[in-house]
C-alpha positions in Angstrom: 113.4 1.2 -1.5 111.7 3.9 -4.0 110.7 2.6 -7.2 113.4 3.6 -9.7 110.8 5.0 -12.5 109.1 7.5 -9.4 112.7 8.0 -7.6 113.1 11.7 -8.8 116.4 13.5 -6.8 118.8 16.3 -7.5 122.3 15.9 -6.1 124.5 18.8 -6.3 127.4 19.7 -4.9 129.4 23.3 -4.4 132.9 24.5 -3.0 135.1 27.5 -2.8 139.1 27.9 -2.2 139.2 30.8 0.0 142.0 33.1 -2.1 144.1 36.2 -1.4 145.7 38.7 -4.2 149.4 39.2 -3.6 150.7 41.5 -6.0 154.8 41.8 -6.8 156.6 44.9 -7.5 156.6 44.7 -11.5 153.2 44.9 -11.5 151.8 41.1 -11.5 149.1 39.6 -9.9 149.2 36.2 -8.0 146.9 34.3 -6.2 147.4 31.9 -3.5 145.1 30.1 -1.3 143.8 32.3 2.1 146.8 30.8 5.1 144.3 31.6 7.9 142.3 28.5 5.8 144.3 26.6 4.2 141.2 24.0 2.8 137.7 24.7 0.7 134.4 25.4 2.4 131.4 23.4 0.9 129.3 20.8 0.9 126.9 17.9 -1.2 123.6 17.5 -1.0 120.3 15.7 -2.0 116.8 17.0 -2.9 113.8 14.4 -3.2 111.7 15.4 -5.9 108.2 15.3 -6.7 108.0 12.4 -9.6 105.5 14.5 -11.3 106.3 18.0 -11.5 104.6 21.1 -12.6 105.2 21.0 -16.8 107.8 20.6 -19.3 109.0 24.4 -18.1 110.3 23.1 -14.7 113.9 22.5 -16.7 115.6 24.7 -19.6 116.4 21.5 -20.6 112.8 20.8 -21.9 110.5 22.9 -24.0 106.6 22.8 -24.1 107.1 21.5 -27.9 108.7 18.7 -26.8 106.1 16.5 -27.5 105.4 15.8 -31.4 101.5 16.1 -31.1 102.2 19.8 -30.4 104.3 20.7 -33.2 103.0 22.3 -36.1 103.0 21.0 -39.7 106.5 22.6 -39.9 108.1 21.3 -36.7 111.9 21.8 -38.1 111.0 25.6 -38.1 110.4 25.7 -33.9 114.2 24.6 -33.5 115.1 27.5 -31.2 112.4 26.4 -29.0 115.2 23.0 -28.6 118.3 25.2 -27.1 117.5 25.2 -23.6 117.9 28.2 -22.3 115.6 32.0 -21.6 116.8 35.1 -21.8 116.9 37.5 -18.9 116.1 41.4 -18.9 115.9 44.5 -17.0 112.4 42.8 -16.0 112.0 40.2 -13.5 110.7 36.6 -14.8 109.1 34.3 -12.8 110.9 30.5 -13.4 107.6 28.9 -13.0 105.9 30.2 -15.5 102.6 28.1 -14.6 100.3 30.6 -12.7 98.6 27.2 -11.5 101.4 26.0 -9.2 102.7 29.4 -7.8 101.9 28.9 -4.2 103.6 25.2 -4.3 106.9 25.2 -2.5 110.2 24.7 -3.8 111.8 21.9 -3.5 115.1 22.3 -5.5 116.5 25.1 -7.8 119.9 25.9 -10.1 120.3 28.7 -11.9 123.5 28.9 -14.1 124.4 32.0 -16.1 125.4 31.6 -19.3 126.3 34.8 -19.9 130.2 35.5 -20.8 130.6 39.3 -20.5 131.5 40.8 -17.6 128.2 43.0 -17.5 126.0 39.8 -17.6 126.0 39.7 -14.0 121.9 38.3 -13.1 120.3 39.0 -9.7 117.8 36.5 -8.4 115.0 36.6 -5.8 113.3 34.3 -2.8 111.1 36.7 -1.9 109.6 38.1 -5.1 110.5 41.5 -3.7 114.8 42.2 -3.1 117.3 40.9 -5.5 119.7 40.4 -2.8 121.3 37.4 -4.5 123.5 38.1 -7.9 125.0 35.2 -10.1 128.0 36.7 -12.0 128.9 35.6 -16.0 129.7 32.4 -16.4 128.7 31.7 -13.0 125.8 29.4 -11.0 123.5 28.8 -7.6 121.7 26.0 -6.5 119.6 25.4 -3.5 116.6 23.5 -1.5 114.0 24.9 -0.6 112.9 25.4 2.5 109.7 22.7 2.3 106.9 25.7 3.7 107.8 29.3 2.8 109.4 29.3 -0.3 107.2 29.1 -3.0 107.7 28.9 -7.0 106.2 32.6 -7.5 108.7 34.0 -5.4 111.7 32.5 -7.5 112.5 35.3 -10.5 115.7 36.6 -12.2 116.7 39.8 -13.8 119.5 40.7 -15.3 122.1 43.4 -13.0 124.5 44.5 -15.6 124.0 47.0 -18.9 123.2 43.7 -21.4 121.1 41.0 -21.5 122.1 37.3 -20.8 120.8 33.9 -20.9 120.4 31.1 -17.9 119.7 27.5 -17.8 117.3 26.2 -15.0 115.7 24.0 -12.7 112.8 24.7 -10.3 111.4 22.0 -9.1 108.6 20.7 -6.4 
């Protein structure tokens, strides 16, 4: 049995309902669930962790001035650094932001979009190279990594519609 204070996991969990557009003659749109179907496609899953990771940056949910010794004199002034979240451009940005661990693979990752317009749409690479995968407003992705190949320098977002938006994260060896 792992020891509970090492024991490091990310379950997650995803599903879709498989939906058609039927629309009536006044106009109105309805959705029912696809016949040839008739049930969800999905799945759980399980990633082990490292129980150490890279830094406090491996989450949104953390901020390098979590710890008090790094605050300044006027710690209640660095409160935006507490919201959790990093805004995405028209540039790509890497999630690990730690040049030290670039080439370390990937053991887990969620990206979730926070953004609530309908041109907030975010594209994300695996490969450093084609943003083949795009995360709409308001939507989210999670994944294992592959345990050789994929590696945190190749993880990056951008954003793919006219404004900027925001994402929470995890990237984790």
């Amino acid at each position: 049995m792992a020891d509970p204070a090492t024991a490091r996991r990310a379950i997650f969990s995803s599903y879709v309902i498989p939906q058609e557009s039927v629309s009536s003659e006044e106009g109105i749109d309805k959705w029912r669930i696809e016949e040839g179907v008739g049930k969800t496609f999905g799945g759980k899953g399980t990633a082990t962790l490292t129980p150490a990771q890279w830094g406090d940056g491996w989450t949104s949910m953390h901020h390098s001035l979590v710890y008090w010794e790094q605050q300044g004199d006027n710690w209640e002034d660095a409160t935006d650094a507490w919201d959790g979240t990093l805004t995405v451009s028209s540039t790509g940005i890497a999630l690990c932001s730690d040049t030290d661990f670039n080439s370390v693979v990937v053991k887990f990752c969620y990206i979730k979009n926070l953004g609530t317009a309908a041109d907030q749409h975010l594209k994300v690479t695996l490969d450093d190279n084609d943003y083949d995968m795009i995360v709409p407003a308001g939507g989210s992705v999670a994944f294992r990594g592959d345990g050789t190949t994929l590696q945190m320098q190749h993880v990056k977002v951008k954003r793919a519609g006219s404004t900027d938006t925001t994402i929470e994260f995890i990237i984790a060896k």
